[in-house]
N, C-alpha and C positions, 0 to 999 in steps of 0.2 A: 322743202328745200333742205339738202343737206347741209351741216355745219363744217366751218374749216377744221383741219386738225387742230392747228395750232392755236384756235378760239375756244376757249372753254365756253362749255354751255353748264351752266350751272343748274340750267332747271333740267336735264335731260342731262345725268355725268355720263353714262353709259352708253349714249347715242351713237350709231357709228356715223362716221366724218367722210366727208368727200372723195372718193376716188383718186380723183385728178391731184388733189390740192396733199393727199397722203402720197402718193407716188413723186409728187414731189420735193415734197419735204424730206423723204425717205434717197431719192438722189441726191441733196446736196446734202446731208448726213453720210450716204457715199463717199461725195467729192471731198469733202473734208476731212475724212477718214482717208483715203487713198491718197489727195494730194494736198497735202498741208502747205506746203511752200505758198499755194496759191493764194492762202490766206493774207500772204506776207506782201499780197502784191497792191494794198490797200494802203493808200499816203494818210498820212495825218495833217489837218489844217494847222498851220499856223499863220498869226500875225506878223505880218511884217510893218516897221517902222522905218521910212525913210531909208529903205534896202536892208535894214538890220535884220537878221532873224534872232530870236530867243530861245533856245529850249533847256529846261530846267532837269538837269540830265538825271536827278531821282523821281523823276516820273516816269521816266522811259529806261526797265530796267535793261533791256535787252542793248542800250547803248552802252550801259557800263560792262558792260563784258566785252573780252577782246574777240574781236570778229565780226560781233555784233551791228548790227546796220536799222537805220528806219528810214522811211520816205517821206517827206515832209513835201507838203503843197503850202508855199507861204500864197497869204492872201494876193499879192499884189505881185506875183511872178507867174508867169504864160505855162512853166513848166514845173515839173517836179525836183526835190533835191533829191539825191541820194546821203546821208550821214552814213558813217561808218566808222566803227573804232577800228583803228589802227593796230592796236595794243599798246602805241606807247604816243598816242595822241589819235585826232578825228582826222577825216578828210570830209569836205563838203562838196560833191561831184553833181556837175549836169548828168542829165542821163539819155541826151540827146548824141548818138554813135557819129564822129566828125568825116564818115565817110560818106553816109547821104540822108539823114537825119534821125533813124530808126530810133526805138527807145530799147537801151540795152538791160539786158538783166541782172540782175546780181546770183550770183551761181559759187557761192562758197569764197573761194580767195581770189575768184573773178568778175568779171563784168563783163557778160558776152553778149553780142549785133546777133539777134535773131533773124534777120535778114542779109546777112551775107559774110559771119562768121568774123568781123572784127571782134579784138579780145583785149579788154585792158588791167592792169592788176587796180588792185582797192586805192592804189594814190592816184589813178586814172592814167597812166603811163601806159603804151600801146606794149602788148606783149605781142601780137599778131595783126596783121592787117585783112583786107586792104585798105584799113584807113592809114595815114600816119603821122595824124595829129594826136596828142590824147585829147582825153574829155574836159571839158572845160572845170576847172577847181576852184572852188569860191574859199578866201581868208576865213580860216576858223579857229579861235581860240576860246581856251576853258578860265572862267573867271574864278576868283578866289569864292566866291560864293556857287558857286557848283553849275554855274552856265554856262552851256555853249552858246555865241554869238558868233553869226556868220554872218559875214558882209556880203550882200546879192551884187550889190554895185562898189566894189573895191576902187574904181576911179573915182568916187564923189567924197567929199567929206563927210562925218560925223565920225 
């Protein structure tokens, strides 16, 4: 039986490896190469506490840069966040498109409905329809101690 590529065989370093298993690892070495963005389409878990989320924004450098965005899956919400810097603060955005549910994409200083061409800019405000609600915006501020906390549920207390 051949070995995977990406399994070293230590007792055989020279062995050649699986067909299958090298043409594949050789495609998504491809994909990654040709389309990076797609990397970017991977959420991060976080905890949520009683709606709150946390993220401690020198972990995440790409948030501290203006423009910069991450997706965040807190535990205990159905859908994804979208964060994004603003340049002169975050937005915390659904990413659920308010014309028939679709998940939109972030596409540089927009956020475009892959299915039927709505467009919102990064504070979720409709630039184009046919939606003409924006995106939904969850309360987000930066704490003195370098955290973003977003409220999932801004009508409940804490």
């Amino acid at each position: 039986m051949m070995r995977r590529c990406f399994e070293p065989d230590p007792a055989a370093p020279g062995a050649p490896c699986d067909r299958r298993a090298f043409v594949g690892l050789a495609a998504g070495a491809v994909a990654a190469t040709v389309f990076p963005g797609c990397a970017s389409v991977a959420s991060f878990p976080v905890r949520s506490e009683s709606g709150i989320v946390r993220i401690v924004l020198r972990e995440h450098p790409r948030l501290t840069q203006p423009g910069g965005s991450l997706r965040v899956q807190p535990d205990a919400h159905d859908t994804q966040v979208y964060v994004l810097n603003l340049g002169d603060g975050y937005a915390a955005l659904s990413p659920v498109c308010q014309h028939q549910g679709c998940i939109v994409n972030i596409q540089g200083p927009r956020l475009v409905c892959p299915c039927h061409g709505s467009t919102y800019d990064r504070d979720g405000a409709v630039l184009r329809g046919p939606t003409e609600r924006p995106l939904v915006r969850y309360p987000a501020t930066v704490t003195d101690a370098g955290e973003l906390v977003i409220r999932l549920n801004p009508g409940r207390g804490a």
